[in-house]
C-alpha positions in Angstrom: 24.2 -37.5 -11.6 24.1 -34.6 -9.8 27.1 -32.5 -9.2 29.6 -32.6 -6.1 29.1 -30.0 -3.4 32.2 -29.9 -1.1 31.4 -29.7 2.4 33.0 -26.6 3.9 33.2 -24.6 7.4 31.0 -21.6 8.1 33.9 -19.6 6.4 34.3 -22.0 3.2 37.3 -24.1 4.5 37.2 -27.7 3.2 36.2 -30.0 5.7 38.4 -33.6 5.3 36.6 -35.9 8.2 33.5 -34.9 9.1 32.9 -38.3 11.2 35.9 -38.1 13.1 37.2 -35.6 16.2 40.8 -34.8 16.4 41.7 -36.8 19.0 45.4 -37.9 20.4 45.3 -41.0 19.6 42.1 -43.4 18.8 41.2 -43.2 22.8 41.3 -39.9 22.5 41.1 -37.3 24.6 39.9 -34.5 21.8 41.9 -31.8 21.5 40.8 -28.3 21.9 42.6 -27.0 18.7 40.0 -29.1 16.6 38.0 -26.0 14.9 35.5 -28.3 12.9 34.3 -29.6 16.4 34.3 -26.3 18.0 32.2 -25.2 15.5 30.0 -27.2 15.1 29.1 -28.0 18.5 28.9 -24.3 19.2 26.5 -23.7 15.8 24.5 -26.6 17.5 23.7 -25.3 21.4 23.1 -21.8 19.2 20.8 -23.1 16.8 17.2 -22.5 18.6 16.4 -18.6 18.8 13.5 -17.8 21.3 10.6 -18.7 20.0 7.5 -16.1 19.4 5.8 -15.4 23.1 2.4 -15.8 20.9 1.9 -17.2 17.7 4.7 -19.7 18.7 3.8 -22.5 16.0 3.1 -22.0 13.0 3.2 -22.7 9.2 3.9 -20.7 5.9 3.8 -20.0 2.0 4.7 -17.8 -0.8 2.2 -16.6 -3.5 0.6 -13.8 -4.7 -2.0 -11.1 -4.5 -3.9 -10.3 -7.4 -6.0 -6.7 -7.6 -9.5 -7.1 -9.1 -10.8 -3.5 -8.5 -10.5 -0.2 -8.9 -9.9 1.2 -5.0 -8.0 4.3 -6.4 -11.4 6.4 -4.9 -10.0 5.6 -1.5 -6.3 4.7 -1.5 -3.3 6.0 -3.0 -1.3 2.3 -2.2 0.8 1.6 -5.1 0.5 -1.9 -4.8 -3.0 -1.6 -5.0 -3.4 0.3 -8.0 -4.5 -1.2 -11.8 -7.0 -4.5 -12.4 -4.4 -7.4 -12.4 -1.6 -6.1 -10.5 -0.2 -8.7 -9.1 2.6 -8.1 -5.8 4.3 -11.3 -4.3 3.4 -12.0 -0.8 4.1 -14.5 2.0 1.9 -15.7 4.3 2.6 -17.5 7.9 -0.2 -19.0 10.0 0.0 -19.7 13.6 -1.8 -20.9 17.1 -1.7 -17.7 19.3 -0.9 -19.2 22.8 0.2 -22.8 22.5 4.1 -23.0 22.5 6.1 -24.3 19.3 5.4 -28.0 20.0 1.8 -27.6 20.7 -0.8 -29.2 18.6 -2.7 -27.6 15.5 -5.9 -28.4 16.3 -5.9 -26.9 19.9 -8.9 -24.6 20.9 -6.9 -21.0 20.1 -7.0 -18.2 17.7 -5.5 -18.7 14.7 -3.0 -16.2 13.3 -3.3 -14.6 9.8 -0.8 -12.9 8.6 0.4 -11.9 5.1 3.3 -9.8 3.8 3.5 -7.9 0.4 6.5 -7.3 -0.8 5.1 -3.9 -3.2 7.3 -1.4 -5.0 7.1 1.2 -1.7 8.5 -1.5 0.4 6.8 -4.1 2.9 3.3 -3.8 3.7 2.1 -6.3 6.1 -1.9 -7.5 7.8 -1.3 -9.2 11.0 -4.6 -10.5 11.7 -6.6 -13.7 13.1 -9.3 -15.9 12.0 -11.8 -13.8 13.9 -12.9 -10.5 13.6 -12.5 -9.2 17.2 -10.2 -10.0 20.0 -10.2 -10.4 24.1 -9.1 -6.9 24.8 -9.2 -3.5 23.9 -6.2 -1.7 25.7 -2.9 -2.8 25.0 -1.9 -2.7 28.5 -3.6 -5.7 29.3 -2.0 -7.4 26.6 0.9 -9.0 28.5 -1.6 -9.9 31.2 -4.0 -11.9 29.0 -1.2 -13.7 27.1 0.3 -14.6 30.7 -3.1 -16.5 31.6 -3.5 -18.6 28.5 0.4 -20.0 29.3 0.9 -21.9 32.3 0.4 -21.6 35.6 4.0 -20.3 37.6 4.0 -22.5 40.2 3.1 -25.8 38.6 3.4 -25.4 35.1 0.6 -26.1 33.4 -2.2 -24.7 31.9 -4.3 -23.0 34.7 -8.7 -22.9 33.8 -8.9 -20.6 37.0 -6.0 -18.0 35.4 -7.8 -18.6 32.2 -11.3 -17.8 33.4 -10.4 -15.4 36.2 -8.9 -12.9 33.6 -11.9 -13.4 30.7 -14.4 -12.7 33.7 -13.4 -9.9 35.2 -13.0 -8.0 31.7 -16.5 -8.6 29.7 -14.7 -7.0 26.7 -13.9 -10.4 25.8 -17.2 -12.0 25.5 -17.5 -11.3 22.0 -14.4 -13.1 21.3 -14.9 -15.9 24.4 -18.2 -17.1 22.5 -16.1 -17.5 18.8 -13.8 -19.0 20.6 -15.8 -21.7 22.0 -17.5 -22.1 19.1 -16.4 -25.0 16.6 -14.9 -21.7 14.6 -12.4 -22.5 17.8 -11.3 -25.2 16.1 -10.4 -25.1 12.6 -9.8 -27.9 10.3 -7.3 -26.2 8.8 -5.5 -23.1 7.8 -6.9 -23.5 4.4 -10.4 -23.9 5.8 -11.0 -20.9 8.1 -11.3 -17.0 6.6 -9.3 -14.3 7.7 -9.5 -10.9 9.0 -7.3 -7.6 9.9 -9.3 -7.3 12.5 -8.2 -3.4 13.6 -9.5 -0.3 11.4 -7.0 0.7 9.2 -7.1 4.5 7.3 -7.2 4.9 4.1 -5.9 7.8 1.9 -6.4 8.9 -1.5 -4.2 11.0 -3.6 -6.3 13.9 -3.1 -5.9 13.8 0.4 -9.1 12.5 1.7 -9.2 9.6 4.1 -11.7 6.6 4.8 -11.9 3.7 7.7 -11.4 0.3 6.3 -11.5 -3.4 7.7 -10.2 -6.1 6.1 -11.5 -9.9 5.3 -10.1 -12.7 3.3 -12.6 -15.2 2.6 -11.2 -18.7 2.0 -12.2 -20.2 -1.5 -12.3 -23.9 0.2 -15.0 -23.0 2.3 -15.4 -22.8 6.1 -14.9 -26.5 7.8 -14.3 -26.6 11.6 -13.1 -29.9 13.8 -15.8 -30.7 16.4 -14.3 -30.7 19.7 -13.7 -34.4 19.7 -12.8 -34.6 16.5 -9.8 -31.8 17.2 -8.8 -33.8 20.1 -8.2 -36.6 18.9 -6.5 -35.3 15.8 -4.2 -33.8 18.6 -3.3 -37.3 19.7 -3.2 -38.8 16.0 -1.4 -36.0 14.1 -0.3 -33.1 16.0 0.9 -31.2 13.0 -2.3 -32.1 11.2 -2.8 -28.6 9.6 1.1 -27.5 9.1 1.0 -31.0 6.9 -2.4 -30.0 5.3 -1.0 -26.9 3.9 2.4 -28.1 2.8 1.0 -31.1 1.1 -1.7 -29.4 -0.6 1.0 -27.1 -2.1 3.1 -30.0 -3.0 0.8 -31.5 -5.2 0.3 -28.3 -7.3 -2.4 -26.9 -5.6 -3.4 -23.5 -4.4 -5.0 -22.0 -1.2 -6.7 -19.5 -1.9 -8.9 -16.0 -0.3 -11.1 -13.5 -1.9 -10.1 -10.0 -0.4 -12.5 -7.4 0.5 -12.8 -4.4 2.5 -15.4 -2.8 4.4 -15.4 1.5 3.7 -16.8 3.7 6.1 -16.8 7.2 5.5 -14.5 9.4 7.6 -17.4 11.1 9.5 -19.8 8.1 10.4 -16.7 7.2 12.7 -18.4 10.0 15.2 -21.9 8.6 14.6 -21.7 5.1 14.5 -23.4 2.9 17.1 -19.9 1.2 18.0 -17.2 2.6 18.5 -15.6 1.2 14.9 -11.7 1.5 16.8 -12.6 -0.8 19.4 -11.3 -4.4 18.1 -13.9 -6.1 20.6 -16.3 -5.2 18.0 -17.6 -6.1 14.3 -19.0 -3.3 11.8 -22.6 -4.6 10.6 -22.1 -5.6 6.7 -25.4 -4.5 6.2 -23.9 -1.0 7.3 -20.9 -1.5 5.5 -21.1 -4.2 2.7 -18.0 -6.0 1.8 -16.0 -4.4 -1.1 -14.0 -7.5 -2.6 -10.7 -5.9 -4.1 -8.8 -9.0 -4.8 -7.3 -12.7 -4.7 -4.9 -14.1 -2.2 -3.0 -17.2 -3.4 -0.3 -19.6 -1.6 1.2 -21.5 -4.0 5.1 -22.3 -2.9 6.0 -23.5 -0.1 9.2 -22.5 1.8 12.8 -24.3 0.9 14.1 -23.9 4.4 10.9 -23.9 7.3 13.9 -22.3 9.6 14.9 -19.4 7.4 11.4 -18.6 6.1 8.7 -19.3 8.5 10.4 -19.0 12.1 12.4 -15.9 10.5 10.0 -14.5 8.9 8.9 -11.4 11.1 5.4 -9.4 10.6 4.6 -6.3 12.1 1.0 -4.0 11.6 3.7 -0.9 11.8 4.5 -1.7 8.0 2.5 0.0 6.3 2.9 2.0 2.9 2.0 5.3 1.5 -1.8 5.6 1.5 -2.1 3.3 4.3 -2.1 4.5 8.0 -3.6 2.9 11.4 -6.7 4.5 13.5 -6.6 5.3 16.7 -7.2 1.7 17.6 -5.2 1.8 21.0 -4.6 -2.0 20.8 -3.4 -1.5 17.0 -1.6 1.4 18.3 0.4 -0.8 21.2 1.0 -3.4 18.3 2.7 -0.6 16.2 6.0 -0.9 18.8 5.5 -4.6 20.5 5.3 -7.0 17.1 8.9 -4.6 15.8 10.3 -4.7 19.2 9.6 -8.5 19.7 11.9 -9.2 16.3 14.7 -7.3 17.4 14.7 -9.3 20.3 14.5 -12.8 18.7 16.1 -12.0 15.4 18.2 -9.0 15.9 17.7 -5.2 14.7 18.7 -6.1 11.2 16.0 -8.6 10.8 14.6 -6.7 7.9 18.0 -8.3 5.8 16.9 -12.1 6.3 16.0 -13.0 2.9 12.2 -13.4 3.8 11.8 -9.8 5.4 13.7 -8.2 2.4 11.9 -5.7 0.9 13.4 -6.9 -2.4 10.8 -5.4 -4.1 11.7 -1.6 -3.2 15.6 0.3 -2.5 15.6 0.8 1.2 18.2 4.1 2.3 17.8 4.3 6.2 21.0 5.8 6.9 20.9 3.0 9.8 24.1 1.5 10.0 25.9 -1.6 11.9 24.5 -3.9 14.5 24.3 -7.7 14.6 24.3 -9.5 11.7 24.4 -6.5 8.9 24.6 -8.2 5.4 23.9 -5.8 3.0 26.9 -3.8 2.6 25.7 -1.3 5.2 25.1 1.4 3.6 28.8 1.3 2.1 30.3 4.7 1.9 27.0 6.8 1.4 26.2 8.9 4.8 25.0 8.2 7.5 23.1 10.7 8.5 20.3 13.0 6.8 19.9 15.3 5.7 23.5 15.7 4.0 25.2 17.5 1.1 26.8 14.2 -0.7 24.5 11.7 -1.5 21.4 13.2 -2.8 19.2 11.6 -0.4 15.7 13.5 -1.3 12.4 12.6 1.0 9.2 11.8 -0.3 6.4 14.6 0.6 4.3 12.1 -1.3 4.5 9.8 1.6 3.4 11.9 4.7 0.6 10.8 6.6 -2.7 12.5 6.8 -3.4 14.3 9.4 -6.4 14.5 11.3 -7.4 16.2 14.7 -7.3 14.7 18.2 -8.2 16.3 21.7 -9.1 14.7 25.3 -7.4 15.2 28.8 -4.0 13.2 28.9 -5.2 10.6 31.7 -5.4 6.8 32.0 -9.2 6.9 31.2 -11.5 3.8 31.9 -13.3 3.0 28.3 -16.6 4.3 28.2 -17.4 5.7 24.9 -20.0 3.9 23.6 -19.7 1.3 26.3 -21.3 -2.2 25.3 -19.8 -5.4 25.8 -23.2 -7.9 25.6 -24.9 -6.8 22.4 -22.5 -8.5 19.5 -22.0 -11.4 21.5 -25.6 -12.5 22.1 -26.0 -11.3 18.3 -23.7 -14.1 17.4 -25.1 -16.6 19.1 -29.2 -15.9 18.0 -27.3 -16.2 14.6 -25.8 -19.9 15.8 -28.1 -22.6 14.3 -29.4 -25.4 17.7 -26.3 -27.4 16.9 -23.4 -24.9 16.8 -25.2 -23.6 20.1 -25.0 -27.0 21.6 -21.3 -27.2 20.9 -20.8 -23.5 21.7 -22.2 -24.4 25.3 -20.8 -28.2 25.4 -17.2 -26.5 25.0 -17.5 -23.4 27.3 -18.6 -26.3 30.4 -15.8 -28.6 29.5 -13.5 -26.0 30.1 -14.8 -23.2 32.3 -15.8 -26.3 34.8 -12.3 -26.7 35.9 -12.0 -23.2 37.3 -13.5 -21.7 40.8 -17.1 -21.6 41.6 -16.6 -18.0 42.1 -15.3 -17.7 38.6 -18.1 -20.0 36.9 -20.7 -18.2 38.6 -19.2 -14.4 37.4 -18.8 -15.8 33.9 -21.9 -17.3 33.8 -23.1 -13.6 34.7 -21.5 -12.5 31.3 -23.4 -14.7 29.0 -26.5 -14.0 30.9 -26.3 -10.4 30.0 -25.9 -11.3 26.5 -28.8 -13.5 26.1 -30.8 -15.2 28.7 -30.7 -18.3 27.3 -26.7 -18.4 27.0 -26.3 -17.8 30.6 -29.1 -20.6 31.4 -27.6 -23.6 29.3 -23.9 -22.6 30.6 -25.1 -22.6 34.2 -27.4 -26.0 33.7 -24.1 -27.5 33.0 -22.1 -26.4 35.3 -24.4 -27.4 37.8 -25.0 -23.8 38.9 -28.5 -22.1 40.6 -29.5 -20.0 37.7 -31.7 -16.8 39.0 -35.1 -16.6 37.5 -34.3 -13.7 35.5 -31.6 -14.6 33.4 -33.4 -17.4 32.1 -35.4 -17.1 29.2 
């Protein structure tokens, strides 16, 4: 028999009728001076923070990463360092645009993201399931996640707002034709790889610096939902892929990624054919082959889905000694937004929730109070720096590498290297005559609920990127295609 657990308040006062409200007399009415109620009612309308404005629903798991080469030619990360080394980690997955009670197996990005706890503090990849994304500039950010919500007036989801946006920046063809691809629609978070997506830099004790990319290659292989099949697992199981993951667990069984890099030498970043910090593009692997460095594995699933998933907060700005972000200007947005969005939702001490810990390392920020501090804050120790009484030193072993940037301050169009058609008609010449059936299939059912105007500039797009794309898309829209785009 298992042992008594008294039920309490929040502040540990034993509760004798939980079932009853102090009323005078059976009729009642209830009396204000009944705390328990007060309490509990109040815990209750307080009890849903905002949710995520992307990557709303999601699902998580603990594990482990496990190093299986010797990257110590290129980085300087702790965590990284010695054939076996193993660091805890804890992984979340997510839709990007649907909202908390969306379905799984909508047509969306998938989020990606995985936090180490290593020995120099938190270092956490917040990628997607694709290499690339929409847009390049992080000012547009706000204004792309706005048209995949709903529409202001009527709320719902808007194809015209959709489309509108995607047209009128060609940036996000690349990402438009994964999309709408059955890689759209994964069949679950165990089946689909993953991927940093952004450059990252790194940096070697000796000072030297390489660009990296990172990819996580699932171990159960690739297996997408056709779009019927995703839509009616929308209708039979909504959480279809939230279930997948926590049942596989349950049964004692891992999900698992092999972890590789691509390395490109710090000068080919001036002489390579893209520009390899624009996230709308993919470096060649016959360029850069894939390094693999190591094993992902999920193999615990949370206690509590509140305190570890929808708590748990990522952001591309953790990053540990001998690991620093590129120019990347998206990546560089995400440095402030992802932090910025936590202290909104969970508060500025959201690094003390037990899941954003950085158990792993000692922390001495000299930061002190705010909501919900936990940890003692900072006790009697100083709390500022430098100081003569506590013996707080700094860590010259930590300072980022520096490197040399020049360019007129201006907000400057993007034109270096300017291509947004080559990769995307790449990818689909690479589609087999099925996945380019589907690819075209799903692009009409959706893009033929916006504006002719919009169909027709869209359909301009995937003409540029191969003659053929354009002409299928505009067949079945029922558009005039122009002799030269077909093929």
């Amino acid at each position: 028999m298992t042992e008594e657990k008294r039920l309490t308040t929040a502040a540990g006062i034993p509760v004798g009728d939980d079932e009853h409200s102090l009323t005078a007399g059976s009729r009642g009415p209830v009396l204000l001076q009944d705390f328990r109620l007060i309490e509990k009612l109040a815990h209750f309308n307080r009890e849903r923070i905002p949710e995520r404005v992307v990557h709303a629903k999601g699902a998580g798991a603990h594990g482990y990463f496990e190093v299986s080469a010797d990257v110590s030619q290129w980085t300087k990360a702790r965590f990284l360092g010695g054939l076996g080394k193993k660091t805890p980690v804890f992984a979340r997955f997510s839709t990007v645009g649907g909202e908390r009670g969306s379905a799984d197996t909508e047509r969306d990005p998938r989020g990606f993201a995985v936090k180490f706890y290593t020995e120099d503090g938190n270092y956490d990849i917040v990628g997607n399931n694709t290499p690339v994304f929409f847009i390049r500039d992080p000012g547009k950010f706000p204004d792309f996640v706005h048209t995949q919500k709903r529409n202001p007036q009527t709320n719902l989801k808007d194809a015209n707002m959709f489309w509108d946006f995607l047209s009128l920046h060609p940036e996000s063809l690349h990402q438009v034709t994964i999309l709408f691809s059955n890689r759209g629609t994964p069949r679950s978070f165990r089946h689909m790889h993953g991927f940093g997506s952004h450059t990252f830099k790194w940096v070697n004790e000796a000072g030297k610096a390489v660009w990296v990319k990172y990819h996580f290659r699932t171990e159960a292989g690739v297996e997408n939902f056709s779009a019927q099949e995703a839509s009616a697992m929308a209708g039979q199981d909504p959480d279809y892929a939230t279930r997948d993951l926590f049942d596989h667990i349950a049964q004692g069984k891992e999900a698992a990624w092999e972890v590789s890099v691509q390395v490109m030498p710090w000068a080919d970043a001036d002489k390579y054919k893209y520009d390899p910090f624009d996230v709308t593009k993919v470096w060649s692997q016959k360029d850069y082959p894939r390094i693999v460095i190591g094993r992902l594995v999920l193999n615990r699933n949370p206690e509590n889905y509140f305190a570890e998933v929808e708590q748990a907060a990522f952001s591309p700005a953790n990053l540990v000694p001998g690991i620093e972000a590129s120019p990347d200007k998206l990546l560089q947005g995400r440095l402030f937004a992802y932090a910025d969005a936590h202290r909104y939702r969970l508060g500025v001490n959201h690094n003390q929730i037990p899941v954003n810990c950085p158990f792993s390392a000692k922390t001495n920020t000299k930061q002190r109070d705010g909501f919900m501090t936990v940890d003692g804050n900072g006790g009697a120790s100083a709390n500022y720096y430098p100081n003569s009484v506590d013996n707080t030193v700094m860590d010259k072993g930590a300072l980022e590498h520096g490197y040399e940037v020049n360019g007129v301050v201006a907000r400057t169009e993007y034109i270096y290297k300017l291509d947004e058609y080559t990769q995307a008609g790449d990818l689909y010449r690479l589609l087999v005559e099925d996945e380019r059936a589907a690819l075209v299939s799903n692009i009409v059912g959706h893009l033929g609920h916006a504006a002719a105007h919009i169909q027709e500039r869209q359909v301009g797009h995937f003409s540029k990127a191969d003659a053929d794309y354009g002409h299928r898309v505009a067949k079945g829209l029922g558009l005039k295609v122009p002799a030269a785009t077909v093929s």
